[in-house]
Backbone as CSV, one residue per row, in Angstrom:
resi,resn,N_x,N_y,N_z,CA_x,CA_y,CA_z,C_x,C_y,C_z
1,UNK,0.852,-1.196,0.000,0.000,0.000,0.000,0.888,1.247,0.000
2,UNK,0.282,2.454,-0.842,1.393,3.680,-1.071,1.121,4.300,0.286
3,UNK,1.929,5.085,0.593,1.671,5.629,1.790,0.689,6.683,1.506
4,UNK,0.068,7.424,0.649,-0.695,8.395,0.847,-2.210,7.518,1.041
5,UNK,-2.296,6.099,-0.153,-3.665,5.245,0.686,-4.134,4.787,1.732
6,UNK,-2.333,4.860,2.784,-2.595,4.362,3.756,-2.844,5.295,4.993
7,UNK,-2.535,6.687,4.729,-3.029,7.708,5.231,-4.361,8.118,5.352
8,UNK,-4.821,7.711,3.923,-6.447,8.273,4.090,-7.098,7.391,4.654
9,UNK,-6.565,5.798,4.747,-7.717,4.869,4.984,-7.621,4.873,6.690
10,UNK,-6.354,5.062,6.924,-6.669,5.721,8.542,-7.064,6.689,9.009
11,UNK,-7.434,7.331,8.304,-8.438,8.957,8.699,-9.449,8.108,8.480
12,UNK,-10.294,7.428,7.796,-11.272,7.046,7.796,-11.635,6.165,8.578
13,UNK,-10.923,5.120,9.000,-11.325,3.957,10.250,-11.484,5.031,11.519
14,UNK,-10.357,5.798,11.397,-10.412,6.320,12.847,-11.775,7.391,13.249
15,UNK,-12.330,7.991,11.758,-13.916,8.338,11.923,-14.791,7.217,12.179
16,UNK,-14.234,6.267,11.827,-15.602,5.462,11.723,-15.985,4.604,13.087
17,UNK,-14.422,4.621,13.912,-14.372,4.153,15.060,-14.975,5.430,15.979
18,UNK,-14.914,5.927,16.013,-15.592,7.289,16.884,-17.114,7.189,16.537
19,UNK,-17.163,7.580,15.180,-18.399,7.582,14.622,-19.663,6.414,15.048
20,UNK,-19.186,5.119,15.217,-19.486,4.392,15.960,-19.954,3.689,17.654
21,UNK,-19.358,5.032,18.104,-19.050,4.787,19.505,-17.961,3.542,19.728
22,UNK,-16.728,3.201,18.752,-16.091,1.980,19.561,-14.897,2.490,20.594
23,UNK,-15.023,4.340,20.043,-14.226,5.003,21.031,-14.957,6.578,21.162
24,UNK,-14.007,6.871,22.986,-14.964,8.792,22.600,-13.305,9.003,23.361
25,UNK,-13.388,10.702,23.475,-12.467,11.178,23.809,-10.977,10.562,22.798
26,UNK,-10.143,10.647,23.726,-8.728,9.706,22.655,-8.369,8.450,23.067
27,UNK,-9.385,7.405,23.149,-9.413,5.938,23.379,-8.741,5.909,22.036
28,UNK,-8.331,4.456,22.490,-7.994,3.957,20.933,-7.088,4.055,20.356
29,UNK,-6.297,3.105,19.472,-5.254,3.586,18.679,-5.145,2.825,17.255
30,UNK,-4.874,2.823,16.209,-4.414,2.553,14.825,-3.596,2.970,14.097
31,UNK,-2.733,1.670,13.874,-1.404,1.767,13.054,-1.651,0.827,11.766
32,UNK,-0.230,1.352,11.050,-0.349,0.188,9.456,1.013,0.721,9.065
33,UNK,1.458,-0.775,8.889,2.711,-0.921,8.136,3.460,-0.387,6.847
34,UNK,4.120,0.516,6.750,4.327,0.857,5.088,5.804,-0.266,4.713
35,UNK,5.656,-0.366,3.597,6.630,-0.963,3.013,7.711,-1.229,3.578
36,UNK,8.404,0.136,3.444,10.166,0.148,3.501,10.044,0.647,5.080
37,UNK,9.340,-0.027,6.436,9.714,-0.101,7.455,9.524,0.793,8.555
38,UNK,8.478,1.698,7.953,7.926,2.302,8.794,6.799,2.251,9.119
39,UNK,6.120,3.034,10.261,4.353,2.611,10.564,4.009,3.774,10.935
40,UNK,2.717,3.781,10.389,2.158,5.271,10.400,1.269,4.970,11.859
41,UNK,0.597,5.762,13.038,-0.059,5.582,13.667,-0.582,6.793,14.296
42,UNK,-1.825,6.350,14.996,-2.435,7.700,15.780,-1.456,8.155,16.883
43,UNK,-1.337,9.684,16.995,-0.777,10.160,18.139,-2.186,10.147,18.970
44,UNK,-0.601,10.185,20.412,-1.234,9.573,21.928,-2.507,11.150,22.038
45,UNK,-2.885,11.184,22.997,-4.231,12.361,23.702,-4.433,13.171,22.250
46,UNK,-5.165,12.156,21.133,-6.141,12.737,20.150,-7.232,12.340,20.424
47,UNK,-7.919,12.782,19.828,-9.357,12.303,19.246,-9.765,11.728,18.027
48,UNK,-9.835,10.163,17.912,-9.745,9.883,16.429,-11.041,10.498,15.983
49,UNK,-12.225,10.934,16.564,-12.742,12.063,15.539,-12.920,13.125,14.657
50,UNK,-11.464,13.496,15.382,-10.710,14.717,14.847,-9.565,14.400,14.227
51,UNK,-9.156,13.661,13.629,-7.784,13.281,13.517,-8.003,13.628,12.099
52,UNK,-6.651,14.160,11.506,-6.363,15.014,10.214,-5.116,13.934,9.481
53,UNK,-4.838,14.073,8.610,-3.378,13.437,7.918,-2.233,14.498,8.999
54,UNK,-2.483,15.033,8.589,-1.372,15.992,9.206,-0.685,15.611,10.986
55,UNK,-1.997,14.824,11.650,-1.605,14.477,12.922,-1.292,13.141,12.886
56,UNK,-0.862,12.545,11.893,-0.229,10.842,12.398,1.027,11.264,12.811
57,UNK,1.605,9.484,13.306,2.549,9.596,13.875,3.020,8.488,12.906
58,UNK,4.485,9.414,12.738,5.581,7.965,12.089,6.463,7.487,12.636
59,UNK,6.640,6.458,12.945,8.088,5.452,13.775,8.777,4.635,12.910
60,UNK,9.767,3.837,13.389,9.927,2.561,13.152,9.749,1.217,13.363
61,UNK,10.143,0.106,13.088,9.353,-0.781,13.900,9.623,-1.294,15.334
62,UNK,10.527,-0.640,15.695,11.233,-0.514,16.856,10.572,0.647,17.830
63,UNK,9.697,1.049,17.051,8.492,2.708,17.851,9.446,3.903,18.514
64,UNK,10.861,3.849,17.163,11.099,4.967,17.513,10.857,6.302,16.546
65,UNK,10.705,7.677,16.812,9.757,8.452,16.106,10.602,8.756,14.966
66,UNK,9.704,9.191,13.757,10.219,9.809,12.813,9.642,10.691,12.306
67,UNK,8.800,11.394,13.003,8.367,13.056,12.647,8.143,13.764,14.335
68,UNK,7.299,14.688,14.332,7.242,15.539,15.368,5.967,15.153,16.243
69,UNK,5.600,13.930,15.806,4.638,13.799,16.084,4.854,12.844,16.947
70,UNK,4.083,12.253,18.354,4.409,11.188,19.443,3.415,10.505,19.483
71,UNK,3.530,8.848,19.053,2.580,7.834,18.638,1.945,7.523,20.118
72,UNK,0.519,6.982,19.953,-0.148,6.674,20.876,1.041,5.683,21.985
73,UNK,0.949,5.506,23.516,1.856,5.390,24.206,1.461,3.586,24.719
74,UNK,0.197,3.359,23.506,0.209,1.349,23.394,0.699,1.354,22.128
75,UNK,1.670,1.901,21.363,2.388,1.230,19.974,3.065,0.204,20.333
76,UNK,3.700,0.038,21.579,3.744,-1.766,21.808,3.229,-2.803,21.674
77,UNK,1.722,-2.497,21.883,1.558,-3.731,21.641,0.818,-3.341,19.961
78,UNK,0.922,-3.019,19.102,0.980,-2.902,17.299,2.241,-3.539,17.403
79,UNK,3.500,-3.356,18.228,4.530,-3.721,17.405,4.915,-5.068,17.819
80,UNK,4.099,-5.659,19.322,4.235,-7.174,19.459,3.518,-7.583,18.916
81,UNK,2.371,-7.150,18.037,1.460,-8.186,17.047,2.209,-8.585,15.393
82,UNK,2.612,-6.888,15.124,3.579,-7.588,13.793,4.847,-8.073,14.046
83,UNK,5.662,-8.133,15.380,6.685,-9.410,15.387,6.300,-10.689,15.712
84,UNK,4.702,-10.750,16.274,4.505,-12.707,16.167,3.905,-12.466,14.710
85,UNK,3.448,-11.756,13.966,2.470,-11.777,12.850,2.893,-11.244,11.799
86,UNK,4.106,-11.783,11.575,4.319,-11.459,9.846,3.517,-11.270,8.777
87,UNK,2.637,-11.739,8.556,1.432,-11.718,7.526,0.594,-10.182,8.402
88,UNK,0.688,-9.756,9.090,-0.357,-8.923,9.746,0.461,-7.442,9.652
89,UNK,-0.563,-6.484,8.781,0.470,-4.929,8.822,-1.003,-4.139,8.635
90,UNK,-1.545,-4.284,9.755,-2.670,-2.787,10.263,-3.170,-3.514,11.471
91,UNK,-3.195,-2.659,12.762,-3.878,-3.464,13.462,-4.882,-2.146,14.336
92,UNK,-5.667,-2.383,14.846,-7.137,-1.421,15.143,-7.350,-2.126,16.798
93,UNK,-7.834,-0.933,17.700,-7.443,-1.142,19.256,-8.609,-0.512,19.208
94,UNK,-9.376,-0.735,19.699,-11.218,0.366,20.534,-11.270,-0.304,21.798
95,UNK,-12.810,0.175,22.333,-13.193,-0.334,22.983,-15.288,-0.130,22.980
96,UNK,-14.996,-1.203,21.673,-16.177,-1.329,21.503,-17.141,-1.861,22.244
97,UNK,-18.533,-1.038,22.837,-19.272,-1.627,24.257,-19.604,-2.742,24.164
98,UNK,-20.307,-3.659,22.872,-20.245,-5.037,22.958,-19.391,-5.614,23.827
99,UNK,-18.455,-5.658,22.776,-17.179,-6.407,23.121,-16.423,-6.476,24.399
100,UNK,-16.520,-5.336,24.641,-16.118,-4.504,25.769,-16.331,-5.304,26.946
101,UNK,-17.694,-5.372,27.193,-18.690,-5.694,28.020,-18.668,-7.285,28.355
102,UNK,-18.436,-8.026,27.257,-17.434,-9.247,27.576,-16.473,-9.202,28.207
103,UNK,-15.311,-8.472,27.817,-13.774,-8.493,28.460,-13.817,-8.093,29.844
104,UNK,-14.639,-7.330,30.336,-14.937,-6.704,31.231,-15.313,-7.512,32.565
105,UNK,-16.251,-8.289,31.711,-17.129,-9.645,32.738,-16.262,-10.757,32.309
106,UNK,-14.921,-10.741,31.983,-14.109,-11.566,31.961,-14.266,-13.176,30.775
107,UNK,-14.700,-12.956,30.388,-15.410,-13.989,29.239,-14.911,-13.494,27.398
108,UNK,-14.455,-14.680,27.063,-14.189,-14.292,25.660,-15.625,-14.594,24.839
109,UNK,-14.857,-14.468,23.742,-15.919,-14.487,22.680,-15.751,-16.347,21.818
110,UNK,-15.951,-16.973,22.337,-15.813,-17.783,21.828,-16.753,-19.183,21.354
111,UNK,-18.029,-18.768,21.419,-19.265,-20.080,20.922,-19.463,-20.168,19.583
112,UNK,-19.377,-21.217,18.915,-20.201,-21.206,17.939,-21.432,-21.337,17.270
113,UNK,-21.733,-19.429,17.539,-22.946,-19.470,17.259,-23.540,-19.047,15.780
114,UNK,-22.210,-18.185,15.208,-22.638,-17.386,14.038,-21.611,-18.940,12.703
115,UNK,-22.359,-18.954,11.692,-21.519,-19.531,10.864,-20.168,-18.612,10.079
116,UNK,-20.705,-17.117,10.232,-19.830,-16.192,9.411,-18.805,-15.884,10.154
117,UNK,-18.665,-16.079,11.405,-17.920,-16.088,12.288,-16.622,-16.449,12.259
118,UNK,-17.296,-18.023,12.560,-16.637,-19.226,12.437,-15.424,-19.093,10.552
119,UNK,-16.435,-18.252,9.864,-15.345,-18.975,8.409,-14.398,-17.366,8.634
120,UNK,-14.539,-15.948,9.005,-14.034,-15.174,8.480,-13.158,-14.346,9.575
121,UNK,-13.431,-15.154,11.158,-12.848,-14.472,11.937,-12.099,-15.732,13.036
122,UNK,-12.978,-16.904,13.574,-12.808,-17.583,14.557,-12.859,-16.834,15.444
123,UNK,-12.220,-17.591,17.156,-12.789,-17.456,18.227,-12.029,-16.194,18.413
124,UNK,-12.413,-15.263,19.794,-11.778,-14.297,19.859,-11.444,-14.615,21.796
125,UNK,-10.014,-14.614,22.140,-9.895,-15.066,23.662,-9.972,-13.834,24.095
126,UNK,-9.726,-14.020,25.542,-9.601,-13.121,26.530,-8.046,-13.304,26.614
127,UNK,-7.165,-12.132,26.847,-5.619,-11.804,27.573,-6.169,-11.674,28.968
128,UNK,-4.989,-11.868,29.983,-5.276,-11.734,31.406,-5.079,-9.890,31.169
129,UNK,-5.998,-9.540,32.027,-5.339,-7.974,32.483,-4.168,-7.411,32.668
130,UNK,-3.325,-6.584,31.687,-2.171,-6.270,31.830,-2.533,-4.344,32.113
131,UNK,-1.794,-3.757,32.508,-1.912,-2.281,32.812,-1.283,-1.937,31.611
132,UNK,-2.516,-0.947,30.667,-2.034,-0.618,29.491,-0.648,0.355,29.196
133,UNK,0.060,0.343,28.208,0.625,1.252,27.839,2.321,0.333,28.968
134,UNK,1.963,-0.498,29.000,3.345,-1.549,29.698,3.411,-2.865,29.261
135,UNK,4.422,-3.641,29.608,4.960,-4.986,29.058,3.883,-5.726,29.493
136,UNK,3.169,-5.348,30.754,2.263,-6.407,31.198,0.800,-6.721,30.516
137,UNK,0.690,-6.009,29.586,-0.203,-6.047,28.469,0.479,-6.742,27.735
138,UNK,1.501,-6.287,27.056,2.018,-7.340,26.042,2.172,-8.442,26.292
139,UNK,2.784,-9.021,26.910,3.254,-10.186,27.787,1.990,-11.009,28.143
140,UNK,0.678,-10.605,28.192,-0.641,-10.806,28.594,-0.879,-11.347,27.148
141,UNK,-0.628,-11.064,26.498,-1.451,-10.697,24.772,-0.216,-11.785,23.926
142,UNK,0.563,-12.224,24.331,2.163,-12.597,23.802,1.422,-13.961,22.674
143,UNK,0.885,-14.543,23.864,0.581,-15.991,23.873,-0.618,-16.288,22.709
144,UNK,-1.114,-15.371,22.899,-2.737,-15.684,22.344,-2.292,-15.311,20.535
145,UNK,-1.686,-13.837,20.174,-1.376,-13.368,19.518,-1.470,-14.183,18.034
146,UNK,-0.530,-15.279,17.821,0.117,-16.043,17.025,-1.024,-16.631,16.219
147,UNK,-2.106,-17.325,17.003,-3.017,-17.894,16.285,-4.491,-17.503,16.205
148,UNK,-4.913,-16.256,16.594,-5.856,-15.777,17.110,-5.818,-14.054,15.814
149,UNK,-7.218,-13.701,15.490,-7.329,-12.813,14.400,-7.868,-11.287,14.815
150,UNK,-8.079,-11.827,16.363,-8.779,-10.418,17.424,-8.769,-11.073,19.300
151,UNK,-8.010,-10.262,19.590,-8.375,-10.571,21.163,-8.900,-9.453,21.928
152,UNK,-10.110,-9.796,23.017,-10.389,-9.130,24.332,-8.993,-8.975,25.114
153,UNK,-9.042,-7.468,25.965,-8.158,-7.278,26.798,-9.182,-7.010,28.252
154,UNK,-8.875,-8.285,28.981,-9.480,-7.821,30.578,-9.355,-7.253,30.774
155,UNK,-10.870,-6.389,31.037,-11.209,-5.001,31.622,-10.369,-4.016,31.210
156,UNK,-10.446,-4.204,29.779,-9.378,-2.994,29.071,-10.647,-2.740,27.437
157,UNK,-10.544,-3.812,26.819,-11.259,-3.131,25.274,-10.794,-4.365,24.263
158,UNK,-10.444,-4.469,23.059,-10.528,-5.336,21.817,-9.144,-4.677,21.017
159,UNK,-8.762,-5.790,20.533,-7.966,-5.413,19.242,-8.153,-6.435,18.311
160,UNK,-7.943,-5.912,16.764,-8.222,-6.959,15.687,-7.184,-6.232,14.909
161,UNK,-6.611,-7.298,13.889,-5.270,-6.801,13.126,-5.506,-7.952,11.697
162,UNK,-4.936,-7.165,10.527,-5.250,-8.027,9.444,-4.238,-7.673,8.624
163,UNK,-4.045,-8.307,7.245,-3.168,-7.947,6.169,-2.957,-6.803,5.587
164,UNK,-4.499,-5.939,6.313,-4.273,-4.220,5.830,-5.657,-3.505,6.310
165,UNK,-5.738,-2.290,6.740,-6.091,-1.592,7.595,-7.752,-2.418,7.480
166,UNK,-8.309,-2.369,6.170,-9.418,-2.576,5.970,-9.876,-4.398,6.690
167,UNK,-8.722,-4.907,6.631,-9.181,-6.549,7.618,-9.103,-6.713,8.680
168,UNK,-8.290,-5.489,8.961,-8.407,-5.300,10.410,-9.305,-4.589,10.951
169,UNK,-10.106,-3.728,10.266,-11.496,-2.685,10.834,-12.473,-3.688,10.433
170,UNK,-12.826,-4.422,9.279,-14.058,-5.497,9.280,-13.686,-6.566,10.801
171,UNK,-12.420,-6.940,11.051,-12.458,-8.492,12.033,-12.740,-7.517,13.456
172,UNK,-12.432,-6.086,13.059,-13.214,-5.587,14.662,-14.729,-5.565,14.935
173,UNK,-14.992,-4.926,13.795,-16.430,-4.619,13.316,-17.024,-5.818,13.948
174,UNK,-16.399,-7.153,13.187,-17.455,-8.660,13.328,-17.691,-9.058,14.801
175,UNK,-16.254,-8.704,15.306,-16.302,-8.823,17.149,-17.267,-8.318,17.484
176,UNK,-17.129,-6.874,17.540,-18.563,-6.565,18.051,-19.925,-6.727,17.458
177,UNK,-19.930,-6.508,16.356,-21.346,-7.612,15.941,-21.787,-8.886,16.961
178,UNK,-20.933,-9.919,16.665,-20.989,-10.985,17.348,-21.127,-10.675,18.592
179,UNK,-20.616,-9.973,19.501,-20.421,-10.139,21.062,-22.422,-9.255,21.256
180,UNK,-22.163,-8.387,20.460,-24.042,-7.881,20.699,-25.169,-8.945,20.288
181,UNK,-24.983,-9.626,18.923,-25.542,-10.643,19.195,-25.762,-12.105,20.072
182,UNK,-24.832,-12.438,20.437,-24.704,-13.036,21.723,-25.390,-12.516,23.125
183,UNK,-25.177,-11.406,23.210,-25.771,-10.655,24.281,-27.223,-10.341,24.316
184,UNK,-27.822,-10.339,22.872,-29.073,-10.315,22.664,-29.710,-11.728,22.953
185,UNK,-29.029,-12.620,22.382,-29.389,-14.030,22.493,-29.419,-14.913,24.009
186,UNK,-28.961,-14.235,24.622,-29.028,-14.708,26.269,-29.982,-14.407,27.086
187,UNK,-30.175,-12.587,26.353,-31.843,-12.220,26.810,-32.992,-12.723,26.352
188,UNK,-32.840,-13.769,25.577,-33.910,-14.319,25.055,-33.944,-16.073,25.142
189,UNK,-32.811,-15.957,26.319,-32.583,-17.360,26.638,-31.690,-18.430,26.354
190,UNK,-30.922,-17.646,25.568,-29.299,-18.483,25.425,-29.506,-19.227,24.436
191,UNK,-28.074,-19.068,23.732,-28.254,-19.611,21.853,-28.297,-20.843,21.994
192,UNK,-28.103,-21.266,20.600,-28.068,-22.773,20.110,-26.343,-23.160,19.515
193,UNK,-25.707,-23.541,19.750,-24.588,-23.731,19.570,-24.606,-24.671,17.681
194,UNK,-23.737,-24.256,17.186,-23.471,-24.939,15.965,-22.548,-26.624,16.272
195,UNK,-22.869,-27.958,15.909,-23.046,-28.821,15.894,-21.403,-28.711,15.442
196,UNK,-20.535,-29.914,16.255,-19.167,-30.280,15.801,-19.127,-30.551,14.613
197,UNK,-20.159,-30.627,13.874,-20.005,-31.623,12.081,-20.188,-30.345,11.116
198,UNK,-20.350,-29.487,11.530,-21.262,-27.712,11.358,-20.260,-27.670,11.236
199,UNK,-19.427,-27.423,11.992,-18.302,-26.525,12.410,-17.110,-26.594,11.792
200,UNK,-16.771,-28.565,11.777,-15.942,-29.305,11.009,-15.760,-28.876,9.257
201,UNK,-17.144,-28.409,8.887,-17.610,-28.023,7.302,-17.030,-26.278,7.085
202,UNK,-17.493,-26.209,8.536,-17.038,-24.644,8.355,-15.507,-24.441,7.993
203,UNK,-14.847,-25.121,8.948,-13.829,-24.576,8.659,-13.029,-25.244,7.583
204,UNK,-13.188,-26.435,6.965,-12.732,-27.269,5.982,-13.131,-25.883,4.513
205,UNK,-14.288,-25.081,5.006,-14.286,-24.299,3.288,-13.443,-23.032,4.094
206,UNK,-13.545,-22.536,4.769,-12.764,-21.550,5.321,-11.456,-21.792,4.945
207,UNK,-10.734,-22.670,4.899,-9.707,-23.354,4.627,-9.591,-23.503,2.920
208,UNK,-10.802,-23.901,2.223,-10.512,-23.958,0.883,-10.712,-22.663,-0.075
209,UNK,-11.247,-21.567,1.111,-11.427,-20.713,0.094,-10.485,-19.394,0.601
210,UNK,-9.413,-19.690,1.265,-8.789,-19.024,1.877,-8.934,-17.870,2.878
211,UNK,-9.968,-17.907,3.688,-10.638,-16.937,4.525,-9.384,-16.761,5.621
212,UNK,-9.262,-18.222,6.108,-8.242,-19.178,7.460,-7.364,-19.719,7.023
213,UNK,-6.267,-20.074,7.428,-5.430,-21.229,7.463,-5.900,-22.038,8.010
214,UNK,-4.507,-23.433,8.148,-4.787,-24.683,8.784,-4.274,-24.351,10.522
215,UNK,-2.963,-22.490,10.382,-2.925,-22.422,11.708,-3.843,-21.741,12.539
216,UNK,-4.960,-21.662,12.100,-5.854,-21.120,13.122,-6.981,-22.256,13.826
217,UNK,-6.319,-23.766,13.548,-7.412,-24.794,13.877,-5.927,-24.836,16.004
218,UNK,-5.310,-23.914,15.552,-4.773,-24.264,16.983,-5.320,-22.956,17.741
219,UNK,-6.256,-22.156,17.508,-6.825,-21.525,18.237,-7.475,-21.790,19.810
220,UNK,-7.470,-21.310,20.269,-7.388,-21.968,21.982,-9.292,-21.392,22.557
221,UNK,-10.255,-22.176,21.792,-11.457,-21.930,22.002,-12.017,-23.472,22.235
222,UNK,-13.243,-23.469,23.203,-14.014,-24.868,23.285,-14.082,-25.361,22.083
223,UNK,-15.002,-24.610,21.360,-15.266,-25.223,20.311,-15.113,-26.266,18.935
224,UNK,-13.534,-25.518,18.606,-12.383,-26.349,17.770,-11.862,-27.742,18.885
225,UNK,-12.347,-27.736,20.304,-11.681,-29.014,20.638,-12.914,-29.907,20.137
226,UNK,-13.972,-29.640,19.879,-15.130,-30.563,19.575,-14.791,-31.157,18.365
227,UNK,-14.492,-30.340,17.244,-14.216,-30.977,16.101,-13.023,-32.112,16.192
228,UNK,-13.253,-32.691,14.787,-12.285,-34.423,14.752,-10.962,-33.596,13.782
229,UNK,-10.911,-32.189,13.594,-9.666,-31.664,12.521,-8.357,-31.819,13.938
230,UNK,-7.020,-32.114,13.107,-6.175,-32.028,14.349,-5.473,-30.416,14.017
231,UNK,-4.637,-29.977,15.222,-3.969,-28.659,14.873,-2.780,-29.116,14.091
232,UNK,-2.425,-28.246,13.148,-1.126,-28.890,12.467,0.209,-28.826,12.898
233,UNK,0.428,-27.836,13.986,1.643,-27.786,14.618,1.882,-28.723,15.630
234,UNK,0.287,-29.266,16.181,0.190,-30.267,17.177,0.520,-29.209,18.778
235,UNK,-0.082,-28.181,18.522,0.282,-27.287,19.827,-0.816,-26.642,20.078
236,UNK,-2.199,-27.411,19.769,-3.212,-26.467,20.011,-3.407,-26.385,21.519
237,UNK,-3.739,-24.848,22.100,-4.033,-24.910,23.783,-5.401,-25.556,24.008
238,UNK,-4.833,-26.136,25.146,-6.024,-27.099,26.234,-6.932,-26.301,26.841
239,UNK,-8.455,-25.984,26.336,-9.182,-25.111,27.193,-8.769,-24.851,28.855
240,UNK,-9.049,-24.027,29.086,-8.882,-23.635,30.506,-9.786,-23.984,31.373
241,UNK,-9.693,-24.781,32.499,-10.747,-25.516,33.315,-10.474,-25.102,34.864
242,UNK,-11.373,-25.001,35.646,-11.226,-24.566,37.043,-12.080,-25.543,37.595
243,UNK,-11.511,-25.246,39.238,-11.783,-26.390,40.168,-12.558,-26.263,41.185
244,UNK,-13.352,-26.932,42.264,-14.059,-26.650,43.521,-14.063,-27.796,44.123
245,UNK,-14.258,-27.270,45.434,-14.058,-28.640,46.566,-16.033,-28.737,46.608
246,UNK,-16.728,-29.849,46.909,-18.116,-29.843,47.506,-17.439,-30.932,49.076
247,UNK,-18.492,-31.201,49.261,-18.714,-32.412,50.682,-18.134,-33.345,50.381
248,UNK,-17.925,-33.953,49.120,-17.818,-35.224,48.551,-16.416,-35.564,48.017
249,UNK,-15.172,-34.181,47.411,-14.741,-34.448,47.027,-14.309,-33.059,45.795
250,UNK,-13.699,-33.265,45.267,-12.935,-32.300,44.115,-13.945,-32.264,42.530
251,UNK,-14.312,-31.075,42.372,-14.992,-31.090,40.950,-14.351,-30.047,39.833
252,UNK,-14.179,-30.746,38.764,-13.459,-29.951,37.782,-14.436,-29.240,36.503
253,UNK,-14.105,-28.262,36.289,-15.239,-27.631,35.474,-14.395,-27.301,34.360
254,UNK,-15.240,-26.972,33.131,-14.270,-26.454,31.807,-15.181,-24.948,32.242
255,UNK,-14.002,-23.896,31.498,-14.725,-22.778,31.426,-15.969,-22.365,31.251
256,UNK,-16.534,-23.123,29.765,-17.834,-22.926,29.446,-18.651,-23.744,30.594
257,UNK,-18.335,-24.479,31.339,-19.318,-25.226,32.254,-19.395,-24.152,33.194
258,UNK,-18.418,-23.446,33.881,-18.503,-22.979,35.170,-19.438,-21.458,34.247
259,UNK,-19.224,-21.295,33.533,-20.089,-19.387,32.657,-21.302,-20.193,32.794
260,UNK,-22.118,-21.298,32.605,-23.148,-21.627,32.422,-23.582,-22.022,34.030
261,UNK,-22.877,-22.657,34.409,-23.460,-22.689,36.425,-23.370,-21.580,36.777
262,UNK,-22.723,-20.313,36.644,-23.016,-19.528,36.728,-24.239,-18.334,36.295
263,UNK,-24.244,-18.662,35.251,-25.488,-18.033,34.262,-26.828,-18.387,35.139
264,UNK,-26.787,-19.559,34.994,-27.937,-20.463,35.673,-28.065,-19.763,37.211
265,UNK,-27.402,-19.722,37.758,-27.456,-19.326,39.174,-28.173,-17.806,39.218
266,UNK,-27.473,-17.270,38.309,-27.638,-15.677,38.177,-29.528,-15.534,37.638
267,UNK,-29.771,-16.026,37.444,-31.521,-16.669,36.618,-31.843,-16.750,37.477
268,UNK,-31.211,-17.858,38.646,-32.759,-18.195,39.648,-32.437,-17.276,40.910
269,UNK,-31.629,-16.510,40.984,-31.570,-15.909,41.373,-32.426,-14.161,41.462
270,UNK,-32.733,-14.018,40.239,-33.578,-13.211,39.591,-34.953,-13.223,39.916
271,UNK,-35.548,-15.199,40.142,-36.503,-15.251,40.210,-37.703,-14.742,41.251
């Protein structure tokens, strides 16, 4: 991308992220890779509603500056996503209230409920809470990064990153789509999950029509452990499961079990 396309198309996400509510005040940040090694990005205490060509910020990939301008003060973690993510040069940070509102209540995005989901984005995890604008965000985010196309930041907001500004503003967009529909669907009594053989189809054309790779079957969501596809590196993560003592003895829960005894509780509790 020339650098003057990649100028305008970030004046425009960054309206459209405001414009949206996925940010107010100077939440938020967006960068994109140019060619020969530099990255254009929002400076820190703007307003991407207001944001002009004239106010980006240029660095290197090392986030040191190359105009007068001082890049938002999370260009760390833009620049730990394109050193696990070679293929990845735009990445988009909000804090869209959907989405939000998940990370927040500590829960990723990860059911399969949408089929479009499933072929054009996959699951989206949760990072543990790191204090933004430090290593402990990155370092939070390190892990997930590699095989994952958008992550929640506990009780922080969303990031999604793609091959160029525009795949990275649709895989945000879809997050929050998805996380509001989900949220709608609970008020009306909690979805229907898409069937391991569903899912298996999904991602076998996702795969043939190049939406996904084969490395995103090591994505670290319930769901992909249901299916019979194996990960190809053979390193897919082991859902995360927690524990409780009763009268009787030790009980082990998978994540999605303990969000749903919980859910449930929170219902009759209501009643």
């Amino acid at each position: 991308m020339d650098e003057q396309t990649a100028r305008r198309d970030l004046i425009e996400i960054c309206h459209l992220m405001y414009e949206r509510s996925y940010v107010v005040s100077s939440d938020g940040n967006v960068s994109v890779q140019l060619g020969d090694g530099r990255v254009l990005a929002t400076p820190t205490m703007t307003c991407k509603g207001r944001m002009t060509e004239d106010s980006i910020a240029v660095t290197d990939l090392e986030g040191r500056s190359l105009n007068d301008r001082r890049a938002s003060s999370e260009l760390a973690m833009h620049l730990l996503i394109y050193r696990e993510r070679p293929d990845v040069k735009a990445v988009c940070h909000a804090h869209p209230p959907h989405g939000t509102a998940f990370a927040v209540a500590g829960l990723p995005i990860d059911q399969p409920i949408l089929s479009e989901v499933i072929l054009t984005l996959g699951c989206v995890p949760l990072a543990e809470y790191g204090t933004p604008s430090t290593d402990e965000l990155s370092d939070a985010m390190r892990p997930l990064v590699k095989h994952h196309n958008a992550l929640l930041m506990a009780n922080h907001g969303a990031v999604a990153y793609g091959s160029d500004l525009w795949q990275a503003w649709d895989r945000l967009e879809t997050l929050e789509h998805t996380a509001k529909i989900a949220i709608l669907s609970r008020v009306l009594g909690g979805s229907r999950n898409l069937s391991p053989d569903a899912i298996e189809k999904l991602i076998n054309v996702r795969e043939s029509a190049g939406y996904l790779d084969e490395g995103a079957r090591c994505q670290a969501c319930g769901y992909l452990h249901e299916t019979r596809l194996s990960c190809p590196t053979g390193d897919r993560p082991t859902p995360r499961s927690y524990s409780a003592t009763n009268g009787s003895g030790r009980v082990s829960l998978s994540r999605e079990e303990l969000v749903e005894l919980l859910s449930q509780a929170a219902r009759l509790s209501e009643r």
